[in-house]
C-alpha positions in Angstrom: 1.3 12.6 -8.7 0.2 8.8 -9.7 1.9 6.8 -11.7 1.4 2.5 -12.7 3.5 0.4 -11.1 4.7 -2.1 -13.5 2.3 -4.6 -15.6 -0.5 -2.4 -14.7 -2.3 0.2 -16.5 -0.3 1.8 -19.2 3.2 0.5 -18.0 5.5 -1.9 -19.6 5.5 -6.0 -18.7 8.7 -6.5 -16.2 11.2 -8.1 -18.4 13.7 -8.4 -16.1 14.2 -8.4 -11.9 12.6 -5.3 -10.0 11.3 -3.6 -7.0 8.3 -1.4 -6.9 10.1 0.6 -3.6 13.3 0.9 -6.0 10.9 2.0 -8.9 9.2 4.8 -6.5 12.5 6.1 -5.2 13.6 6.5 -9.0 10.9 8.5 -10.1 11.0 10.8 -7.4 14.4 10.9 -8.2 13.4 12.0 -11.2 10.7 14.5 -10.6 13.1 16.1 -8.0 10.8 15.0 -5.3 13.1 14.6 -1.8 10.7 13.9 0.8 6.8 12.7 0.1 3.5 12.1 1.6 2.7 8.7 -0.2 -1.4 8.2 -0.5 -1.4 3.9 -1.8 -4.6 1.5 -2.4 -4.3 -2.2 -2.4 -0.8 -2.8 -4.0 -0.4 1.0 -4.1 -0.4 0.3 0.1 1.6 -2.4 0.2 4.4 -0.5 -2.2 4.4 3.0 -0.4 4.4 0.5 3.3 7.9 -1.3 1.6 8.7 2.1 0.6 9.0 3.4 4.1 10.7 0.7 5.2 14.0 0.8 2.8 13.6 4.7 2.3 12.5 5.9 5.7 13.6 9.6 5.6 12.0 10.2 2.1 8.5 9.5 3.7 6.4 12.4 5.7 4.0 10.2 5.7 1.3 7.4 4.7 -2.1 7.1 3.6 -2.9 3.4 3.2 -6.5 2.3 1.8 -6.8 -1.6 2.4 -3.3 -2.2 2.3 -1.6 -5.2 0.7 1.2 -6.2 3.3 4.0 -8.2 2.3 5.1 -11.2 4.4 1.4 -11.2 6.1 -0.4 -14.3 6.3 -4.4 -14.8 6.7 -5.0 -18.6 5.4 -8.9 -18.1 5.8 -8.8 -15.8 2.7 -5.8 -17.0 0.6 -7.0 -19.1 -2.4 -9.6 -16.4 -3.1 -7.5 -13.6 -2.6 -4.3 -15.5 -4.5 -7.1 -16.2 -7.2 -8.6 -12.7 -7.3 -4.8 -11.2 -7.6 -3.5 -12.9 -10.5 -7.7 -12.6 -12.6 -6.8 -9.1 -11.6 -2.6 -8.4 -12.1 -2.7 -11.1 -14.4 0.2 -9.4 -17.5 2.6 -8.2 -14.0 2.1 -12.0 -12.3 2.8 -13.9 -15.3 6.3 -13.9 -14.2 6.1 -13.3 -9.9 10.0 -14.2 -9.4 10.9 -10.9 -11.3 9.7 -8.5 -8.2 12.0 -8.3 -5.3 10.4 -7.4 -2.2 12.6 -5.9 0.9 13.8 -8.8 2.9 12.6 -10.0 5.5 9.2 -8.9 5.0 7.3 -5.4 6.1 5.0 -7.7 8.1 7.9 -8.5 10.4 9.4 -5.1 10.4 6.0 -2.8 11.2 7.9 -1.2 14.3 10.2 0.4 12.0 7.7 2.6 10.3 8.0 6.4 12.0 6.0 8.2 9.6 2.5 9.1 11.1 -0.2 6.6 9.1 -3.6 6.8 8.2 -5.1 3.6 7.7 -8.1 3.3 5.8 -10.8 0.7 5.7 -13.9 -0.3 4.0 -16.5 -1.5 6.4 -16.9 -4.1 3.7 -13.4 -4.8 2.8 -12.5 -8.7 2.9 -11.4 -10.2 6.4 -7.8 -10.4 5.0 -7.3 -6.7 4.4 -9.7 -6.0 8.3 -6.3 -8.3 9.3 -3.9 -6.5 7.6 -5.1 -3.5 9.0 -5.4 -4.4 12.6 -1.9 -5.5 11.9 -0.9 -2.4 10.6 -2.5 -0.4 14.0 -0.7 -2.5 16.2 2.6 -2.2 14.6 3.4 1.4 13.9 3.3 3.2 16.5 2.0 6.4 14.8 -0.8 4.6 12.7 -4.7 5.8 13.3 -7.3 4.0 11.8 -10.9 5.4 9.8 -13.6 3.0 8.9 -15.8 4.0 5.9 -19.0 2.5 6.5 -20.4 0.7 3.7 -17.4 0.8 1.3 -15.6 -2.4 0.0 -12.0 -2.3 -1.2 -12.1 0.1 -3.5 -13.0 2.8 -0.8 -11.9 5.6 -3.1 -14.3 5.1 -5.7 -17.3 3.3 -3.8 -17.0 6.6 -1.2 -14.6 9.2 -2.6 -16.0 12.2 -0.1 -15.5 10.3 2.7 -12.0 8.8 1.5 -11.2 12.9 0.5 -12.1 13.6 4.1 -10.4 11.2 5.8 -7.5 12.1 3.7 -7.5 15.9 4.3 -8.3 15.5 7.3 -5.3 13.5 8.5 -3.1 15.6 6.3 -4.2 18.9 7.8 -2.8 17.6 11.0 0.3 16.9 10.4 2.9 19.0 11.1 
């Protein structure tokens, strides 16, 4: 299943105050969904990582393609990446104050994650998100790493066999 958070793709503008981990848990609610193995690229990371935290027994486990990570901070990158964001998100960042992120922040709380965790990164991938990553190793105690050589951020599209790989692979062993 994939679905738009909100502001993006075919979803509505946020109107009013929100949470992308509430949003998740809602339509799994929904769909009848108890327990998932959440697959999330970029904000898709960062949402399914905040997920885990506030709904830990719902997830088996994570996939996470060059992660967004709440709370982390990498100055080298930031007017770029703050620039490239809101170019990019710009309908769901016209009003930021409206999403509520767990408090305090998943870069803080990393040891709380249990669910095993794939992280994967483009070779290519901007220093913040090799950062975020490294971060994300060292943190959860369960969290592997695969490099895709020559892929950028969007490592699902720029190398979708070895992102499928990667992916089945890591889900095949799981038990």
């Amino acid at each position: 299943m994939r679905y738009d958070a909100r502001g993006y793709g075919g979803s509505n503008l946020p109107d009013a105050p929100y949470s992308d981990a509430e949003d998740l848990a809602a339509l799994l609610d929904y769909l009848g969904i108890e327990r998932a193995h959440l697959v999330g690229l970029s904000l898709g990371g960062r949402i399914a990582i905040d997920f885990a935290l506030v709904q830990p027994r719902r997830v088996a486990s994570l996939a996470l393609a060059g992660p967004g990570l709440a709370g982390f901070e990498f100055s080298e990158l930031a007017p770029r990446l703050r620039r490239l964001v809101s170019e990019n998100a710009h309908r769901a960042l016209s009003n930021p104050l409206l999403q509520h992120s767990p408090q305090p922040p998943a870069a803080g709380r990393l040891a709380e994650i249990k669910a095993p965790t794939l992280l994967i990164l483009g070779e290519k991938d901007v220093p913040y998100i090799h950062a975020a990553i490294a971060a994300l190793e060292k943190g959860i105690a369960r969290a592997r790493k695969v490099v895709v050589p020559g892929a950028g951020h969007i490592v699902n599209m720029e190398a979708p066999e070895a992102f499928d790989r990667a992916l089945a692979e890591f889900l095949a062993g799981l038990p």
